[in-house]
C-alpha positions as CSV (number, residue, x, y, z in Angstrom):
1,X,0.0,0.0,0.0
2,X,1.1,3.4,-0.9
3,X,-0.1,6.9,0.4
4,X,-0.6,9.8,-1.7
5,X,-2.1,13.2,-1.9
6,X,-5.5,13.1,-3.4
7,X,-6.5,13.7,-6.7
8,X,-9.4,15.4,-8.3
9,X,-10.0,12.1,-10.7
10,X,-9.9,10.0,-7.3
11,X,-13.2,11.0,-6.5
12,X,-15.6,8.4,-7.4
13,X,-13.3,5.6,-6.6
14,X,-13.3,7.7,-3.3
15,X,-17.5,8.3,-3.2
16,X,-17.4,3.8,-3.5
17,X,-14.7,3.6,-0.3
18,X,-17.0,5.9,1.6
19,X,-20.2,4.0,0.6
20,X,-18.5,0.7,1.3
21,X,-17.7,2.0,5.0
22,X,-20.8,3.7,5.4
23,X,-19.6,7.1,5.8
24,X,-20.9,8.7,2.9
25,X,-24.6,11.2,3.4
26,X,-25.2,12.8,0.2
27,X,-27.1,15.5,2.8
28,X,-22.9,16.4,4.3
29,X,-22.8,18.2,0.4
30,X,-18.9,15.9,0.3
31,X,-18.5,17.2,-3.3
32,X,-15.3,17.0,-5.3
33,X,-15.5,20.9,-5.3
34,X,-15.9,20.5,-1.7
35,X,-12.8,18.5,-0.9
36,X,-11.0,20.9,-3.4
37,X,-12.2,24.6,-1.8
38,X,-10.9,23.1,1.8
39,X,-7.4,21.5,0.3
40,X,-7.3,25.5,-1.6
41,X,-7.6,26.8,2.0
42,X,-5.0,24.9,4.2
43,X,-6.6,21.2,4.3
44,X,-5.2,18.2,2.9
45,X,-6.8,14.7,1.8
46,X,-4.4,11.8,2.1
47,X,-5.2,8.5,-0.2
48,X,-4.3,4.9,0.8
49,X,-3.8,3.5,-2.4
50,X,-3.0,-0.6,-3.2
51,X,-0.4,0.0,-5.8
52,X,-1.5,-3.5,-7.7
53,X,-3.6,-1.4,-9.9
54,X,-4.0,1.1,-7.8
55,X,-7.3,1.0,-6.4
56,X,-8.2,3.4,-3.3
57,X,-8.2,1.1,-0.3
58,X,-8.9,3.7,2.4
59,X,-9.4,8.0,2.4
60,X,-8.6,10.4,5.5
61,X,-9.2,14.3,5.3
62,X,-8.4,16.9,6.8
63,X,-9.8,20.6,6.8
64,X,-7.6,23.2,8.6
65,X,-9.7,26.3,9.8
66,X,-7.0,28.5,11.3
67,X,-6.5,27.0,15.0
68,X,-7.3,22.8,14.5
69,X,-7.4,20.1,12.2
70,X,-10.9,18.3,11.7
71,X,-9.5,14.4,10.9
72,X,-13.3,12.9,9.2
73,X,-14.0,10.6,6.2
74,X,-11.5,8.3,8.0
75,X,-12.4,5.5,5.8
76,X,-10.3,1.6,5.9
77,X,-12.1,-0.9,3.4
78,X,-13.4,-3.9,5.7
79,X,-11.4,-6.2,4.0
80,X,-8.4,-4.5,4.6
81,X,-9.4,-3.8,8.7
82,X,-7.3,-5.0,11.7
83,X,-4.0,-5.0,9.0
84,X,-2.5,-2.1,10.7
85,X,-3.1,0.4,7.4
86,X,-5.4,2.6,9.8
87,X,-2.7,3.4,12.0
88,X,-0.3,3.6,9.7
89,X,-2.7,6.4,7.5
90,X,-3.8,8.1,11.0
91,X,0.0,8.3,11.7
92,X,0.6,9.7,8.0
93,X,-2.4,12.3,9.7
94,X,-0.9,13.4,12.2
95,X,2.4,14.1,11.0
96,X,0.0,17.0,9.3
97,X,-1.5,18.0,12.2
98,X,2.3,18.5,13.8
99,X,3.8,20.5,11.3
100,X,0.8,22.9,11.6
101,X,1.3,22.9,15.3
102,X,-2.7,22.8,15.7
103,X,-4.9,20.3,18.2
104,X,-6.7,17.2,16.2
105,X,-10.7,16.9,16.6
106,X,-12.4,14.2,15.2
107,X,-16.1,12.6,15.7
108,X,-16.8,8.6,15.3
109,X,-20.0,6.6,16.3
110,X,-19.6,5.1,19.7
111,X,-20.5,1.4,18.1
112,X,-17.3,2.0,15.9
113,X,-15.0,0.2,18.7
114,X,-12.2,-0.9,16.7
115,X,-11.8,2.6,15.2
116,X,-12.3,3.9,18.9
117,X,-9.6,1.7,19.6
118,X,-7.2,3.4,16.7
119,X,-8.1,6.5,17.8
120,X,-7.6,6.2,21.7
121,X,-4.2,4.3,21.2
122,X,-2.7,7.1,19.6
123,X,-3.8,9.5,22.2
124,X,-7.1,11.0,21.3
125,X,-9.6,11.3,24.4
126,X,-13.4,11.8,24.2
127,X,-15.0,14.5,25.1
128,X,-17.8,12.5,27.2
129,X,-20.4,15.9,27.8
130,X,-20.3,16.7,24.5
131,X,-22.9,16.5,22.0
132,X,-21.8,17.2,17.9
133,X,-24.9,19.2,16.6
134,X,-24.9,19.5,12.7
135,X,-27.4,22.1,10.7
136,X,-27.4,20.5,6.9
137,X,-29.4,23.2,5.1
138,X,-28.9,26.4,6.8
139,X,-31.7,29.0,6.1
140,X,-30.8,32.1,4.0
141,X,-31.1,35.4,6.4
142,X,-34.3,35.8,4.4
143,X,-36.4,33.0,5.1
144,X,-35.3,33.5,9.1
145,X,-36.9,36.7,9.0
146,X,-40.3,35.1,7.3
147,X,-40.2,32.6,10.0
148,X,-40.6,35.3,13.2
């Protein structure tokens, strides 16, 4: 396996490794322009490749916003799991994370316990009173002021 900087023709090899893992809600708007703007603007999206013809075995990206690094669409193909390639991508992660000198944050379902397990063996510690709140379709200022 090989890791590499993502590519804007990766992307629907990299929609297929998302779906496979069950990461992927086309309501989270995770568009190849998306994944672009945020790499444009400080973030970077790391690719763990098979280099026996080079299918995308597992995705991890990052979007910088000026004071931390948000690690999500951590993604290992299941058949590939428990072969050490998660750590060794996460590591590949972090390294990012250090040379920006910015604290990692990072959200994953509590029935994920093997990636739990990655994540807590490499020093990450939960939060446990805090809840992750997400708004997917924001309303323009206009339609708040219809809705008072």
């Amino acid at each position: 396996m090989i890791i590499r900087e993502y590519r804007p023709e990766d992307y629907l090899e990299v929609l297929k490794v998302w779906e496979a893992t069950g990461i992927f809600d086309k309501e989270r708007r995770d568009t190849a322009e998306s994944i672009a703007s945020c790499i444009a603007r400080g973030g970077r999206f790391l690719i763990l490749e098979d280099p026996d013809g080079g299918t995308i075995r597992g995705t991890s990206w990052m979007t910088y916003d000026g004071r931390r690094i948000h690690l999500h669409h951590f993604a290992i193909i299941e058949e590939i799991q428990g072969e050490g390639w998660g750590r060794i991508l996460a590591a590949e992660s972090l390294k990012f994370a250090s040379l920006k000198g910015c604290p990692v944050r990072l959200e994953v379902h509590r029935e994920n316990h093997r990636a739990i397990r990655l994540y807590t063996s490499l020093g990450f510690r939960e939060f446990e009173d805090y809840g992750v709140y997400m708004l997917f379709n924001p309303p323009l200022p206009n339609e708040q002021e219809n809705e008072t």
